[in-house]
C-alpha positions as a printed Julia matrix, in Angstrom:
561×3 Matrix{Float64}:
 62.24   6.36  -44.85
 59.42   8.57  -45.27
 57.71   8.65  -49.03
 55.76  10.72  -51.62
 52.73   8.45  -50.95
 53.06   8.55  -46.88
 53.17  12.37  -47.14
 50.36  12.3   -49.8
 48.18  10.35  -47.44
 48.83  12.51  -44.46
 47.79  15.49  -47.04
 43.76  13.13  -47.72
 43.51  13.01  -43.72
 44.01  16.74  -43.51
 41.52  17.95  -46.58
 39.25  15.38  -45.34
 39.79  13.55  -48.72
 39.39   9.97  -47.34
 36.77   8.86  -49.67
 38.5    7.7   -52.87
 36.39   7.15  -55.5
 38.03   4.65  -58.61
 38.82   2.32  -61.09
 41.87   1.37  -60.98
 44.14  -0.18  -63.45
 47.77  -1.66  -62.72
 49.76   2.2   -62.75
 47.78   3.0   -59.51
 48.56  -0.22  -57.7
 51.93   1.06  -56.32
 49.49   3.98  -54.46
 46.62   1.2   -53.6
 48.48  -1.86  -52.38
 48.25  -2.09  -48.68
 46.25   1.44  -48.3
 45.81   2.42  -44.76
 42.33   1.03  -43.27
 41.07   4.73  -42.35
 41.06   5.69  -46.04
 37.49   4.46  -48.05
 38.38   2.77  -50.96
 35.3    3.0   -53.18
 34.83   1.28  -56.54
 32.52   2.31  -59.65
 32.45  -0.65  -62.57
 33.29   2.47  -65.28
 34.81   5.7   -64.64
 31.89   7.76  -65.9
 30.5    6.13  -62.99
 33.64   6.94  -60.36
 33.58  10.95  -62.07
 29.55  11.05  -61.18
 29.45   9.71  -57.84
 32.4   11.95  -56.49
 30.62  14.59  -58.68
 27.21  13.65  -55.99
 29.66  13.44  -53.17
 31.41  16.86  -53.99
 27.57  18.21  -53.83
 26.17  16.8   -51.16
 29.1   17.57  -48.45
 30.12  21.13  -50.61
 33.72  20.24  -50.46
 35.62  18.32  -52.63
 35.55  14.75  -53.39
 38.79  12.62  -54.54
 38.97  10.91  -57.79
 42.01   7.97  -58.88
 41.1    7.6   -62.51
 43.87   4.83  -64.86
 46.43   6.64  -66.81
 44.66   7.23  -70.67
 41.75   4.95  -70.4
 40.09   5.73  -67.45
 40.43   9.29  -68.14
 39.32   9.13  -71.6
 36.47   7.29  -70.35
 35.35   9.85  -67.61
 36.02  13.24  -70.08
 32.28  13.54  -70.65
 31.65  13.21  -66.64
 34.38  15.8   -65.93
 32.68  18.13  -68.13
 29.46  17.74  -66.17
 31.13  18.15  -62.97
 32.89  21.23  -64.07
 29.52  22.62  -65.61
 27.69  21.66  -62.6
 30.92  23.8   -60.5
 31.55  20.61  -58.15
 34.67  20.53  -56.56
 37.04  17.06  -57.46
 40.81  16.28  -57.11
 41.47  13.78  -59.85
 44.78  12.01  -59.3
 45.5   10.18  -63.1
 47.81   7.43  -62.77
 50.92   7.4   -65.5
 53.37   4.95  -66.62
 56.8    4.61  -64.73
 58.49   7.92  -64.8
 62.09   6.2   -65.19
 61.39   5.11  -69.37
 58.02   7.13  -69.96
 60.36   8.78  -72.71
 59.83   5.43  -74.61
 56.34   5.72  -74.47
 55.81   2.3   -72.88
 52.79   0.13  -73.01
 50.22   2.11  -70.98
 51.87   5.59  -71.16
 49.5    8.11  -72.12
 49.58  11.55  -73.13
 47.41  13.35  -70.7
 48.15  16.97  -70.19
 45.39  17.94  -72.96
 42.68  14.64  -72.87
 40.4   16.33  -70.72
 40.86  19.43  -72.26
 39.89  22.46  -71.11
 37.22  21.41  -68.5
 39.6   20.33  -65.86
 40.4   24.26  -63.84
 44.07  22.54  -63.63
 46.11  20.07  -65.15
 49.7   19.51  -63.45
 52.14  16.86  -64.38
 54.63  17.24  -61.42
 58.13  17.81  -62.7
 59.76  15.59  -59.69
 58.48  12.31  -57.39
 58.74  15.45  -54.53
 56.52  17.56  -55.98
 53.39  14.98  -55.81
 52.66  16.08  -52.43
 52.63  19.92  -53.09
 50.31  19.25  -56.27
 48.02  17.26  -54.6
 47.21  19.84  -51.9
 46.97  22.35  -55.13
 44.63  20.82  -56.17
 42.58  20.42  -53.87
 42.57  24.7   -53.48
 42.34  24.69  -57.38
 39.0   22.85  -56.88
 37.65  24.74  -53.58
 38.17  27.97  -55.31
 37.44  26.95  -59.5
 34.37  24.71  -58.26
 35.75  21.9   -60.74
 37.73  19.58  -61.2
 41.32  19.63  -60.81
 44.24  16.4   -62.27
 47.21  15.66  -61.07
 49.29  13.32  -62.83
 51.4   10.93  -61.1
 53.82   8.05  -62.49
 53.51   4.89  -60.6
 57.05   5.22  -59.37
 56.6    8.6   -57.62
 55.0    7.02  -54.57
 57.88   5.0   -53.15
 60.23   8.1   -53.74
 61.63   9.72  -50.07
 60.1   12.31  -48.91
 61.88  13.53  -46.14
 62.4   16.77  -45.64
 61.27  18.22  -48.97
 58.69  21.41  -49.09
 55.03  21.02  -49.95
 54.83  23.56  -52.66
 51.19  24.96  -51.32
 49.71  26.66  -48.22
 48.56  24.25  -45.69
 45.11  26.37  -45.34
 44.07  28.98  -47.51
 40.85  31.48  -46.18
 38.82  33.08  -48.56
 36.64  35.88  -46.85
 33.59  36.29  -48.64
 32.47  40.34  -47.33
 31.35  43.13  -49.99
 31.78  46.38  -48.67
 28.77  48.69  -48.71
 30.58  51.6   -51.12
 30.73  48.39  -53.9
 27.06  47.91  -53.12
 25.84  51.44  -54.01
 25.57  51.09  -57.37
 23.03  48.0   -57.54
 21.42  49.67  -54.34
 20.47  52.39  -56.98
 19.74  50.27  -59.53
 17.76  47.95  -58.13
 16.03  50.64  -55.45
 15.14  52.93  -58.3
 13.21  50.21  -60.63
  9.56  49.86  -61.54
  9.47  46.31  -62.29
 12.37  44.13  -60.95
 12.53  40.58  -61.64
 15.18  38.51  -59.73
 16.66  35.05  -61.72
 18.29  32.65  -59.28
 20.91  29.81  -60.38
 22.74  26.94  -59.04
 25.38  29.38  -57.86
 23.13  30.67  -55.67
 24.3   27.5   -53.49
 23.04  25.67  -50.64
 21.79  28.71  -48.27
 18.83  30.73  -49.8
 17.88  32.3   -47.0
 19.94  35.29  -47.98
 18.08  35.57  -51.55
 14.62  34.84  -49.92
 14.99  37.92  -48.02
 15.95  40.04  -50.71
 13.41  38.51  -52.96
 10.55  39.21  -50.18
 12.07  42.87  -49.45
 11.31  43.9   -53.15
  8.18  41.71  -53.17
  9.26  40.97  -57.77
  8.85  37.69  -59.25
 11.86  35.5   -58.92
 12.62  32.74  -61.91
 14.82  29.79  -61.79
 17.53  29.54  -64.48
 17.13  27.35  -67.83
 19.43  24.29  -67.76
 20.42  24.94  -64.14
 22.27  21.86  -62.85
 20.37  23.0   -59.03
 17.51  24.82  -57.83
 18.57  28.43  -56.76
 14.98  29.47  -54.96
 12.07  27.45  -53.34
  9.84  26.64  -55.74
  7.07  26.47  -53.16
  7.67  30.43  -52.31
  5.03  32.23  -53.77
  7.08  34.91  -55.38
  8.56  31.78  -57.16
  7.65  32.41  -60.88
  8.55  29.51  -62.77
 12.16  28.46  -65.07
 12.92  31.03  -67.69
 12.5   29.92  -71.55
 15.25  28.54  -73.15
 14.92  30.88  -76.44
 15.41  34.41  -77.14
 11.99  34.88  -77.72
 10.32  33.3   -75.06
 12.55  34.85  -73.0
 11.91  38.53  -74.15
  8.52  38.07  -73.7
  9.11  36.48  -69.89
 11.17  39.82  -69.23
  9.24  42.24  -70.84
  7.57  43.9   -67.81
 10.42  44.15  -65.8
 12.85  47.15  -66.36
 15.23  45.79  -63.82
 16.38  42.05  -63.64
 18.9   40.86  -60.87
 20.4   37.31  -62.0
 22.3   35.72  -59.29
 24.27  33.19  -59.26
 23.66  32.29  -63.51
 24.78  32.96  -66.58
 23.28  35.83  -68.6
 21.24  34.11  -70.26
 21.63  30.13  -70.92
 19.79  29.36  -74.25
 19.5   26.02  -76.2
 17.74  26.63  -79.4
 19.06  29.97  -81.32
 17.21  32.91  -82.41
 18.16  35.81  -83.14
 17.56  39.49  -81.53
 18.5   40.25  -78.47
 18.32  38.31  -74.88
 15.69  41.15  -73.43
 13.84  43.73  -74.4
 14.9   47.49  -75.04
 15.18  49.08  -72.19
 15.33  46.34  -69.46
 18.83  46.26  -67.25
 20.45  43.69  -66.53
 22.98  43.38  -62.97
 24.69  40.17  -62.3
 26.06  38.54  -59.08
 28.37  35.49  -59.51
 31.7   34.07  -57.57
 32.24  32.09  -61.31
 34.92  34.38  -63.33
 33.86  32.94  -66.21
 30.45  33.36  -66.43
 30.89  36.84  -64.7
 33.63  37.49  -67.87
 31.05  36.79  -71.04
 27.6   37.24  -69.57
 26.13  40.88  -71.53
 25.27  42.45  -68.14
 25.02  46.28  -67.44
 26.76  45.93  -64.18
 28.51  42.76  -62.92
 30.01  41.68  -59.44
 32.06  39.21  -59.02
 31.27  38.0   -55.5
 29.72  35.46  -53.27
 25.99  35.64  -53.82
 24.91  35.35  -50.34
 27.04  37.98  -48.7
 26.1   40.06  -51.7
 22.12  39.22  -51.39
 22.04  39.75  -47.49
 23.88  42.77  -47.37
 21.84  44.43  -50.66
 18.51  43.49  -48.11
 19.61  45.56  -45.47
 21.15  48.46  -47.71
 17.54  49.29  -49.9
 15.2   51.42  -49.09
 12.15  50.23  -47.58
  9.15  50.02  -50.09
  6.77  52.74  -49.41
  2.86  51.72  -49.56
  1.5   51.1   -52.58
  4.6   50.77  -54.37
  5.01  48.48  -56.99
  7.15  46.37  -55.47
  4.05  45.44  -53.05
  2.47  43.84  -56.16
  3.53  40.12  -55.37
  2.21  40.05  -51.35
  5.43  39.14  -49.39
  5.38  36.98  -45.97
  5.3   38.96  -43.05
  8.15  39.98  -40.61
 10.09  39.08  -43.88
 11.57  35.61  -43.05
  8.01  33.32  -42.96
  8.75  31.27  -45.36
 11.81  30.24  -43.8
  9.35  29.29  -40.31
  7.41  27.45  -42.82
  7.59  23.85  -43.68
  6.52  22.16  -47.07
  3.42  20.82  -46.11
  2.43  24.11  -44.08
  3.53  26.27  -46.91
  1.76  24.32  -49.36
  3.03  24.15  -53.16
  3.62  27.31  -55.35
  0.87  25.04  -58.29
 -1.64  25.52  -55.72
 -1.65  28.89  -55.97
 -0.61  30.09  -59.14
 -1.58  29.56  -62.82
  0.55  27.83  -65.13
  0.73  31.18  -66.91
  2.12  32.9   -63.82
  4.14  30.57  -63.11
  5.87  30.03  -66.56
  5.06  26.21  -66.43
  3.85  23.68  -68.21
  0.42  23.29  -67.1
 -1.4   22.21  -70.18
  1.29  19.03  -70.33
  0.69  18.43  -66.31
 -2.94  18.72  -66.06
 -5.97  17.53  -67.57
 -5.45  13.77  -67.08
 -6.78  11.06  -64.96
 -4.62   8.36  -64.66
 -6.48   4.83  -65.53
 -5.5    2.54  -62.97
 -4.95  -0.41  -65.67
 -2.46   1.53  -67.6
 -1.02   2.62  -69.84
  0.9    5.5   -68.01
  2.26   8.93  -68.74
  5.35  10.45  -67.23
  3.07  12.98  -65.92
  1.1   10.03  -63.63
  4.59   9.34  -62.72
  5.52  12.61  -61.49
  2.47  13.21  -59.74
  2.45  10.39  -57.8
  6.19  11.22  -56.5
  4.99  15.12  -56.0
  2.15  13.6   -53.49
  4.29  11.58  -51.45
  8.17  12.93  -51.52
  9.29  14.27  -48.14
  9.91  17.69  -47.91
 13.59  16.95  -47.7
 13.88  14.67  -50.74
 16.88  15.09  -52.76
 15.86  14.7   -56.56
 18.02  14.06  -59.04
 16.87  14.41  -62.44
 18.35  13.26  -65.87
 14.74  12.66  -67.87
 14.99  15.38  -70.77
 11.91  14.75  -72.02
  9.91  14.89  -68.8
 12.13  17.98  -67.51
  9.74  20.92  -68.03
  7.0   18.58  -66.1
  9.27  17.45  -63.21
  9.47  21.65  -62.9
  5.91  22.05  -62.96
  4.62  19.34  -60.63
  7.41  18.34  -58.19
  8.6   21.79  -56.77
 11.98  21.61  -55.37
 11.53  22.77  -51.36
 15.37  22.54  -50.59
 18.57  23.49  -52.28
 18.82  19.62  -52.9
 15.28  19.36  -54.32
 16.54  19.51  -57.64
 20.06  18.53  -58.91
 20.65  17.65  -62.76
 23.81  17.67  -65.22
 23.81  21.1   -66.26
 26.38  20.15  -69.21
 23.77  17.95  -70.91
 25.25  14.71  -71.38
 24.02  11.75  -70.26
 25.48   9.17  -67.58
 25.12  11.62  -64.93
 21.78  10.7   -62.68
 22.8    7.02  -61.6
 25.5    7.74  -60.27
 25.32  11.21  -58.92
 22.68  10.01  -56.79
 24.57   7.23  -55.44
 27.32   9.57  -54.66
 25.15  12.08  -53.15
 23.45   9.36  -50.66
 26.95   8.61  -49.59
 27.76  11.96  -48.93
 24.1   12.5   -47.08
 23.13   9.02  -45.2
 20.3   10.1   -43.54
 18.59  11.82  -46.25
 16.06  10.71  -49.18
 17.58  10.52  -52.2
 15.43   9.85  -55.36
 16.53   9.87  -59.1
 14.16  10.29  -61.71
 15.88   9.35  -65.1
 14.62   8.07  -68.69
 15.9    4.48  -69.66
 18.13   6.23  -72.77
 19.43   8.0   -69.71
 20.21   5.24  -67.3
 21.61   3.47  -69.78
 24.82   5.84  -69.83
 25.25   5.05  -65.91
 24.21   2.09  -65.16
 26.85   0.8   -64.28
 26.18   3.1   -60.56
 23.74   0.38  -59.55
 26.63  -2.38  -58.59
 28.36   0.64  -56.48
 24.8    1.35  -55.11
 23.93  -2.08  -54.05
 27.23  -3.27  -53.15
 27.62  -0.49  -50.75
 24.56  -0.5   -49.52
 23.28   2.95  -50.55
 19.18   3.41  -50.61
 18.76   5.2   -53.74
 15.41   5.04  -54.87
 15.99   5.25  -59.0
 12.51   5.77  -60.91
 13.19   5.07  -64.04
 10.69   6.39  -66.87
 11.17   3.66  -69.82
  9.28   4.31  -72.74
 12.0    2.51  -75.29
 13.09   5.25  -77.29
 14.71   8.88  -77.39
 11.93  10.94  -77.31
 13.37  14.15  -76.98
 15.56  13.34  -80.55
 12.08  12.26  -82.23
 10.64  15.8   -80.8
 13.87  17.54  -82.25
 12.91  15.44  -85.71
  9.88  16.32  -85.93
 10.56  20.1   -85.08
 13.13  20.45  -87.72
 10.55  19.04  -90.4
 12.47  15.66  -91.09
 10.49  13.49  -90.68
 10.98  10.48  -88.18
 14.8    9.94  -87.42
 16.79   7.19  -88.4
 17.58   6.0   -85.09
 15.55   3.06  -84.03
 13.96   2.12  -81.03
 14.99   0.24  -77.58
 12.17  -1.53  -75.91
 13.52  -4.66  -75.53
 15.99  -3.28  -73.26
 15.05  -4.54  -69.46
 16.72  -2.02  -66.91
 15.21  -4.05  -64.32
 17.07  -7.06  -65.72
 19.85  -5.51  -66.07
 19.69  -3.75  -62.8
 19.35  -7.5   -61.13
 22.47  -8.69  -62.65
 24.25  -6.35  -61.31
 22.52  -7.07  -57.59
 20.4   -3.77  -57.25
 16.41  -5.01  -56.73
 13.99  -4.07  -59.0
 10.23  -4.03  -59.9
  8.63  -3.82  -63.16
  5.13  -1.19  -62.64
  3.18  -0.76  -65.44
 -0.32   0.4   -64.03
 -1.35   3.37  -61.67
 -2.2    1.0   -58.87
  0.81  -0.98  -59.59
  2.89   2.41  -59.28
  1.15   3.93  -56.16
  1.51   1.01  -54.09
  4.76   0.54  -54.5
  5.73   4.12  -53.47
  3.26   4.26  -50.32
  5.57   1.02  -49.58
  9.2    2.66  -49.98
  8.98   6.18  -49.96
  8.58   5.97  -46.07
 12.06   4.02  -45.4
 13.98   6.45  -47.87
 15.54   8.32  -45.23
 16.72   4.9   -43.32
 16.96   2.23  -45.79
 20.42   1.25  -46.96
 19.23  -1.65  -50.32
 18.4    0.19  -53.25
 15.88   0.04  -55.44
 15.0    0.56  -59.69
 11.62   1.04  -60.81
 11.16  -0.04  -64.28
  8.15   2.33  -65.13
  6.79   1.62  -68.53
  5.34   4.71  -69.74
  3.87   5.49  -72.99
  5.57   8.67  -75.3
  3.98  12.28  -74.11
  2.7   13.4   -77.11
């Protein structure tokens, strides 16, 4: 007799959902026990842990990764992770495991009450009505996810996978297409916007998505400035193109100064406009239009735009490069010089193209230069996150991908480590913490070949550290840099801002992440000097592409003023 879970796992071998990333507890043994040897069992020690390395897998492949999380615990446990991945638009199935169907009406021991736990961050929650419809809701799902970018639960009762199966109907389309073309007559109004402005300014976001090729030719067609996003959980332009212009402020203020030239600005693929500390007036200046491109409904639905499309960025960007109008000599749009034959940054590799601080001023690019310059490091110590940072920036491969979950050395990461690739910067674009461990375990799983290097504080770490057993039991060569300087700086700065006074939190520094990281088996060093610091990394930055141990760097480094 054919079952619910025989069906289900012939559903994982068509999605390509083979990976399963968990933490099981006893209601998802009936689905476990005896699972077929071409399916990947993978286990996290905590399920913030599972939720952030599927949310690295779901990244670094761009297709969604599969998540078995234990009935009310383990999803209660991974809420805050789901609301990163959903924030950060990466693609899970989450299958919850539930008590036995047959007496959940007596609320047993271990019956939870799930529909609402994750609440509204999941882009669906279904609680199949019969054993039969498992299989339908699964595949669901899995289209839920592809086309939301987020995470999607399906709750199943242990007893639903030895139900029959046989010739029942799986309540969803085996394959479902989703053609991506804009036609030319939706174009025409941003063709006349954005042909007819003075002063464009393009913003790019993580919804941009992996290819940029598409926005690097528009960008270089109009020859404008082009920002990065605040908050962005990925880069959305090469920050080593020289049109690149820095990441936009994260007040209104700031950020109507930023805009002020420009009469028209382009955002694609983010929100209109993320903020973090409110003021008030408006988000730009009188006078300055703002057009939006974005596949995300949501963010298409409440950004303040002037004109809004609600399409794939790429086919939107390439198609808007053809359409425009040529700039005629000595337009304004010649004021930033762009590559010739329009693609040469594309021909152009990092160390040929050289790095976007090279050439421009911290004040054209938006950065923070007077944090990132200015200081000689003194080889017996003590160091600053900026050292740190600069010693990665000199010796990271072009095709490093960075994940970063350091808040208080984020605006400096921007500044002096440019992100070359669409991978060259990933970080939790909710804001919670937990989220750089084990994302970047997840994301070397999904890309073996490829360097991947986390750069998190120690408050950080200590949310996900429970990644490193995953990381070192499967062998995945993570190189985690972790800036320890014992306390959370960015609360003190917050303190101090607000006029308070020190906070009453205390500090940390007896905590030893390279202790802890050793008991559970990932290697570590302690570096506390320059020379300490720089010899390591000429050591193991070269085998980051091929090594499979991992490795935590405990850097002690004193609090940026």
């Amino acid at each position: 007799m054919r079952t619910v879970r025989d069906t289900v796992f012939d559903i994982l071998r068509r999605h390509e959902l083979t990976t399963i990333f968990a933490n099981p507890g006893s209601t998802e043994v009936p689905l476990l026990a005896g699972l077929p040897d071409d399916l990947r069992f993978v286990l996290a020690l905590h399920e913030g842990s599972v939720v952030g390395m599927a949310t690295g897998w779901a990244i670094g492949r761009g297709a969604p990764a599969l998540v078995l999380l234990h009935t009310a615990a383990g999803l209660g446990n991974a809420v805050s992770a789901i609301a990163t991945a959903r924030e950060n638009r990466a693609p899970l199935v989450i299958v919850v495991g539930q008590q036995d169907r047959r007496h959940l009406a007596l609320e047993p021991f271990l019956a939870g009450r799930l529909s609402g736990l994750a609440g509204d961050y999941p882009v669906r929650v279904d609680q199949p009505v019969r054993a039969q419809d498992v299989p339908g809701a699964v595949v669901r799902a899995f289209h839920e996810a592809t086309t939301s970018r987020g995470p999607a639960l399906v709750v199943v009762p242990m007893d639903d996978w030895a139900a029959p199966f046989d010739g029942e109907t799986v309540a969803a389309p085996a394959r479902l297409l989703r053609p991506a073309a804009v036609a030319d007559a939706d174009l025409a109004p941003l063709v006349e916007l954005v042909s007819g402005a003075r002063e464009p300014a393009i913003v790019a976001g993580a919804g941009v998505g992996p290819g940029w090729f598409a926005l690097v030719a528009l960008a270089e067609r109009l020859g404008c400035p082009v920002y990065q996003e605040s908050f962005g959980g990925r880069a959305g332009f090469p920050q080593d193109h020289p049109q690149y212009a820095g990441v936009l402020p994260e007040d209104r203020v700031r950020l109507r100064e930023r805009l002020r030239p420009h009469d028209v600005v382009l955002v694609v693929g983010a929100p209109v406009f993320r903020q973090y500390s409110y003021a008030p007036g408006p988000l730009v200046p009188p006078g300055t239009v703002i057009a939006l491109v974005t596949d995300d409904p949501e963010v298409a639905h409440r950004s303040p735009a002037d004109l809004a499309y609600l399409a794939a960025p790429e086919a939107v960007c390439a198609r808007l490069a053809e359409l425009l109008p040529a700039p005629e000599h000595g337009d304004a749009w010649s004021r930033t010089p762009a590559p010739e034959h329009g693609d040469a940054w594309s021909r152009m590799s990092g160390h040929e193209h050289g790095g976007a601080s090279s050439r421009m001023s911290g004040h054209e690019r938006g950065g923070a230069s007077s944090r990132a310059s200015g200081h000689e490091p003194y080889a017996g110590g003590p160091l600053r996150p900026t050292d740190v940072l600069r010693a990665l920036a000199e010796r990271l491969p072009h095709d490093v991908a960075l994940i970063e979950e350091a808040p208080s050395a984020r605006p400096d990461l921007h500044e002096i480590v440019p992100a070359r690739t669409s991978f060259g910067f990933i970080s939790a674009a909710m804001g919670g913490l937990g989220f750089g461990v084990p994302a970047a375990v997840g994301l070397r799983m999904a890309l073996p070949d490829r360097p991947v290097v986390a750069v998190v504080g120690d408050g950080s770490a200590l949310y996900g550290v429970q990644g490193l057993w995953s990381a070192a039991h499967y062998r995945v060569g993570v190189l985690f840099v972790v800036l320890a300087n014992g306390r959370y700086a960015v609360l003190d700065r917050l303190a101090d801002r607000h006029g308070g006074g020190k906070g009453p939190w205390p500090q940390f520094a007896e905590v030893d992440l390279g202790a802890l990281a050793r008991s559970l088996g990932c290697p570590a060093q302690r570096v506390e000097t320059y020379d300490d610091l720089t010899a390591t990394l000429d050591e193991i930055v070269p085998t980051l592409a091929t090594r499979e141990t991992p490795l935590l760097l405990d850097v002690v480094v004193s609090v940026d003023p």
